[in-house]
N, C-alpha and C positions, 0 to 999 in steps of 0.2 A: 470404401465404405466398410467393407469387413474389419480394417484397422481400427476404424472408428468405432465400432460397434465393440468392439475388443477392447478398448480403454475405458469407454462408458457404459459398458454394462452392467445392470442392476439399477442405473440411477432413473429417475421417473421422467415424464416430459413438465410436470413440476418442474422438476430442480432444473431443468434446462430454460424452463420458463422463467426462474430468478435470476439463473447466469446471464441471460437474453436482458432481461431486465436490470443488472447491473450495468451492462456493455451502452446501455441505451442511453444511462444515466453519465455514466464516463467521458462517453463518444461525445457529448452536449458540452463537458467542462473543457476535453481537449479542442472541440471544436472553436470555442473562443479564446481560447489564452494565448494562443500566440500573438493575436491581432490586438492583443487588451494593453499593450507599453504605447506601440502607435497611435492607440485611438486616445489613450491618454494625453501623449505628450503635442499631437499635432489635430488632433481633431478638439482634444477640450481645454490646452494652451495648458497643460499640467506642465511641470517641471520635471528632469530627472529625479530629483529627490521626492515628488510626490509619487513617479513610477514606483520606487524602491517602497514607499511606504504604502502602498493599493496591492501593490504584488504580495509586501510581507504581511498585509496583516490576514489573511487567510489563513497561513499558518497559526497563528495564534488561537482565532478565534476557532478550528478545529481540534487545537490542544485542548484548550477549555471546553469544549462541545463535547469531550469524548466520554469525557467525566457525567457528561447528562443521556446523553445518545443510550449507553450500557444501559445504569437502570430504566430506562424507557424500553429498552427494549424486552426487559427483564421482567418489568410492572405489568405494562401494556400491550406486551404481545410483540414478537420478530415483524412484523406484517405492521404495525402501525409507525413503527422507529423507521423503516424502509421507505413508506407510503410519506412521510414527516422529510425524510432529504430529499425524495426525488420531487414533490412540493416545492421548498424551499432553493433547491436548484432551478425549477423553473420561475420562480419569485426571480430569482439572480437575474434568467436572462430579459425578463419583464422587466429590472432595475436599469439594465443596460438601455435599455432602450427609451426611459422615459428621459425628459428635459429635467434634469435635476443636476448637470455637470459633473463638476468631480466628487458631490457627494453619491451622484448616483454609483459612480464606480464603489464608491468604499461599498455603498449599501449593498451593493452585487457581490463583492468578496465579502461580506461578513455572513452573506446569505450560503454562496457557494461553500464557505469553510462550515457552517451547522452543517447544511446539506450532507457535503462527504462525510460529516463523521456518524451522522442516524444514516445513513446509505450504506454506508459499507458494516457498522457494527451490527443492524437488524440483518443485511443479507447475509454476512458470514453466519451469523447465530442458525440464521436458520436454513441455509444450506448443509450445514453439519448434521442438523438435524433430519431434514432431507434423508440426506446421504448414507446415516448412520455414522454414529459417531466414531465405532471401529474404521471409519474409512473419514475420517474427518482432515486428514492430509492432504487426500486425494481429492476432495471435496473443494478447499480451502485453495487448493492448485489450479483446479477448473476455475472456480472465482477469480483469482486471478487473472487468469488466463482472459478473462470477460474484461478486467478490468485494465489492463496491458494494451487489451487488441482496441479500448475505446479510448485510449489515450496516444495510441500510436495513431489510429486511423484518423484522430478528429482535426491535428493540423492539414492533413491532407484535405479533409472536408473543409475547413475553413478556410485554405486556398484558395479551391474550387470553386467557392461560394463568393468571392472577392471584395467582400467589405463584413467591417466589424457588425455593423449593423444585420445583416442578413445571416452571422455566425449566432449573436443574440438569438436571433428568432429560429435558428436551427435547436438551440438550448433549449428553447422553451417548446419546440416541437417534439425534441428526443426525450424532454421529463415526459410531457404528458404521453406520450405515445407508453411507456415502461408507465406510469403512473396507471393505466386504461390497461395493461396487460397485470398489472400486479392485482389489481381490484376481485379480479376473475381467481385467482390463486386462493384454493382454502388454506387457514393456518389450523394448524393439530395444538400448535401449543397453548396451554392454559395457563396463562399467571397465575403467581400464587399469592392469591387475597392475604396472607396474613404479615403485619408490618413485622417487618425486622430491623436492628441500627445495622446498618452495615459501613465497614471502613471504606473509606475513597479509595486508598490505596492498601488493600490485603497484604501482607507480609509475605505471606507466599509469592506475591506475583515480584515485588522487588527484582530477584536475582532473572526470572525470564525477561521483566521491564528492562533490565538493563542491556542482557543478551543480546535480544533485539535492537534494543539503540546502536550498542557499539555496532553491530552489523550493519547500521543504514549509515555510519560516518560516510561509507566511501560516498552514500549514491551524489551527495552535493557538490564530491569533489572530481565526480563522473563530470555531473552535467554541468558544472561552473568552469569548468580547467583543463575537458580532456583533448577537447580541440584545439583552445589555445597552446596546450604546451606538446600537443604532436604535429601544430603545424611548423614546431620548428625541425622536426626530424621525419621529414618526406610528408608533411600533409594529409595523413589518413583520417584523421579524426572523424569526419564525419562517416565513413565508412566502418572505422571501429563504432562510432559510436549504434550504429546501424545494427553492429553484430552484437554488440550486447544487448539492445533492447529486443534484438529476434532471438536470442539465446534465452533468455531470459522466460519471453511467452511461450517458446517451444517447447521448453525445459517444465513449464510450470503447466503446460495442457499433459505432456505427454507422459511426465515423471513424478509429476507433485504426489503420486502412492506413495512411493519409496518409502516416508519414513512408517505409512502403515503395515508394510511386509519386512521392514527388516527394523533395529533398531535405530529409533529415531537419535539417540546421539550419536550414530555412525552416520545419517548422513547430513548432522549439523555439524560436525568435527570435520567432513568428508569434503561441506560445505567450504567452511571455513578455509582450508586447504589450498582446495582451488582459489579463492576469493584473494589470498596473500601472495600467493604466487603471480596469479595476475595484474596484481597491484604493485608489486617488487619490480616486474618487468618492466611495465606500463610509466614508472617513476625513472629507470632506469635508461630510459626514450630509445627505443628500440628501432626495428626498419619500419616501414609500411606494413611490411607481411607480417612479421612477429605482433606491431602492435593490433593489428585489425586479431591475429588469434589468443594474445594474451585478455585484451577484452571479452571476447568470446568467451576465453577460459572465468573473465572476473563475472561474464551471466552466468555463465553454466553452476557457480557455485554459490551463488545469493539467488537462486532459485529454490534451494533447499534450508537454509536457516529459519528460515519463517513460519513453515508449516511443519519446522522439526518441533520446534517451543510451541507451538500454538495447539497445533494438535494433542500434545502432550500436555499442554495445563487443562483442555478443553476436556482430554477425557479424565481429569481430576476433578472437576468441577463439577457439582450438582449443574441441574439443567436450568433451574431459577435461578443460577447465576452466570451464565454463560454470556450472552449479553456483557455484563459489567464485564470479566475479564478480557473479553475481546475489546473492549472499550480502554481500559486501561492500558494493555499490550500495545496498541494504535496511539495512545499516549505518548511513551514513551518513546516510541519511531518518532513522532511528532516533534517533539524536546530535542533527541538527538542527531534530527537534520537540520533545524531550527539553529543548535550552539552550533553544528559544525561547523556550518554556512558560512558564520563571522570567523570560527577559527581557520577552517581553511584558508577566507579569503587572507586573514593576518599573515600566516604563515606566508602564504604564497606570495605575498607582497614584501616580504623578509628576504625571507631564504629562495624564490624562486618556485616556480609551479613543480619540478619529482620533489621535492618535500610537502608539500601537498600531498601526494598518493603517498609516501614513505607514511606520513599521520595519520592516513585511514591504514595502512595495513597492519599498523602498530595497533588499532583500535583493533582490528581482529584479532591479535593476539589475546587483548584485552574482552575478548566477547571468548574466547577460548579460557582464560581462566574463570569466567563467569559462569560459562556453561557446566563449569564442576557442579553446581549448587543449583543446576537444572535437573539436570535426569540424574533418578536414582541409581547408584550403583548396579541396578539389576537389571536395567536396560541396558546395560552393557551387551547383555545376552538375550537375543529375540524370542526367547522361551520365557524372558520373566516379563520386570515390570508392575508398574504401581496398580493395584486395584482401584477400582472406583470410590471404595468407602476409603480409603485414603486422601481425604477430597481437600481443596484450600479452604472448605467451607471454618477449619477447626484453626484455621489464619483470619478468619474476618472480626 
């Protein structure tokens, strides 16, 4: 308890209240996806290729969402953008469940993909907020951490629970339950009533958008390939992959500060580091023990590129536009796990699954030249750094 009291000190039972309420929202998506290929292909006579395309188009339709999710959350308030996906998640798991077949399913993914992108861009906005935005790392870490622990937990619950059907209605129980706790939560933040044009994509945000992307190549080439191509060298996979998903939320409750006490592209550079190493190895098909700890090393280090860039544009950014660029940022992850997906699987159907991880560490190289045109030269040094009237506002 004193540990605990020791990392989250200062933050409100607010902001624990939104974190609760992200987990709740999470915990509902992971609870059904696992069971959602099955219920497709044997419960409503879909096809593999209609799997592939129910699975993929929630990606999309959350790319496209992100672009609306920001300014709604910007226009109308953190609190109405959040209240809007955990709704529309529970729409989803209502979708699943009615007699409507396989359109029901799409209806349920295109519901599920708005959902996560107003879910997560109102609650980041305003957990930063929350928190203060000098601690908007640390902030953005706990968020996560909320959102990890409801992803990790909800296959488990939807085991448990042992039909797709009853995973639905666990969805539409975990919205409303966070929907009934968010209601109760006052918001501070006031829109700001006067129009402005604003660009879709600010030029500022470019060189972070991309940052970010390149850093989420690996995660498709994690989850599509890291089992298949370790069970050829002693079988570990599922235990690395164990260790990176637990590396990862520990990493992001216990450390997600870091880049607000030292400078933030020490520890996306720091990030990065780890991340290629792990990935070198991990290509390289190692034993059991090396690969269960070079994965670990690949969470420990994509726990910190995220909330290096974000925190850093977030304290650039006026607060009427915070929303939007947390929407944009989430964009671009979005696009660049989206292309990876097809590129890895090419690749790895060429050249064989370590070229696959060889192509995400290369992307990190690639998110390491980007990151030049991220932080300013004077975050080099934890005593400088961008002021706030240095804002992307003079990018829009």
């Amino acid at each position: 308890m004193k540990l605990m009291g020791l990392f989250a000190h200062g933050f409100s039972a607010r902001f624990w209240a939104l974190v609760g309420a992200t987990f709740l929202g999470f915990l509902g998506i992971g609870t059904v996806l696992p069971g959602l290929a099955p219920h497709i292909r044997h419960d409503l006579g879909g096809s593999d290729q209609t799997v592939g395309f129910v699975i993929g188009i929630f990606s999309f339709v959350a790319l496209g969402s992100r672009f609306c999710s920001g300014p709604l959350a910007d226009r109308k308030g953190r609190k109405v953008a959040f209240l809007s996906g955990l709704a529309s998640c529970g729409l989803a798991g209502v979708s699943y469940l009615l007699p409507l077949g396989i359109a029901g399913a799409y209806l349920g993914r295109i519901l599920q993909g708005f959902g996560e992108a107003c879910l997560y861009t109102g609650a980041a906005a305003w957990v930063v907020e929350l928190g203060g935005v000098d601690r908007s790392a640390q902030s953005l870490g706990y968020l996560s951490s909320g959102i990890w622990g409801g992803i990790s937990a909800g296959p488990v619950v939807g085991h448990w629970l042992g039909s797709f059907e009853r995973a639905a209605i666990m969805q539409v129980a975990a919205a409303a339950i966070a929907f009934a706790l968010l209601t109760r939560i006052p918001e501070e933040y006031r829109p700001d009533s006067t129009a402005r044009r604003r660009a879709w994509i600010p030029a500022g945000l470019i060189p972070p958008g991309l940052a970010i992307g390149l850093v989420n190549v690996q995660y498709p080439v994690i989850t599509g390939f890291l089992i298949l191509h370790l069970a050829r060298h002693g079988g570990s996979g599922p235990a690395a992959f164990s260790a990176y998903a637990g590396v990862v939320l520990l990493s992001r409750f216990f450390l997600g500060g870091l880049p607000d006490r030292v400078a933030p592209a020490v520890t996306y550079y720091g990030g990065l580091v780890a991340m290629a190493a792990g990935l070198t190895i991990i290509g390289m098909g190692p034993s059991p023990a090396m690969a269960i700890l070079s994965t670990g090393l690949l969470g420990f280090g994509f726990s910190f590129p995220w909330s290096s860039v974000a925190s850093s544009v977030i304290k650039q950014t006026p607060e009427r536009d915070r929303g939007s660029a947390v929407g944009v940022l989430s964009a671009f992850c979005d696009l660049f796990v989206g292309l990876s997906s097809f590129a890895a699987g090419s690749v790895a159907n060429r050249f064989g699954y370590p070229a696959a991880f060889f192509m995400a560490a290369a992307a990190i190289g690639a998110a390491a030249v980007a990151g030049r045109y991220v932080f300013p030269a004077a975050e080099s040094d934890p005593g400088g750094g961008m002021g706030e009237t240095e804002c992307l506002e003079t990018t829009a």
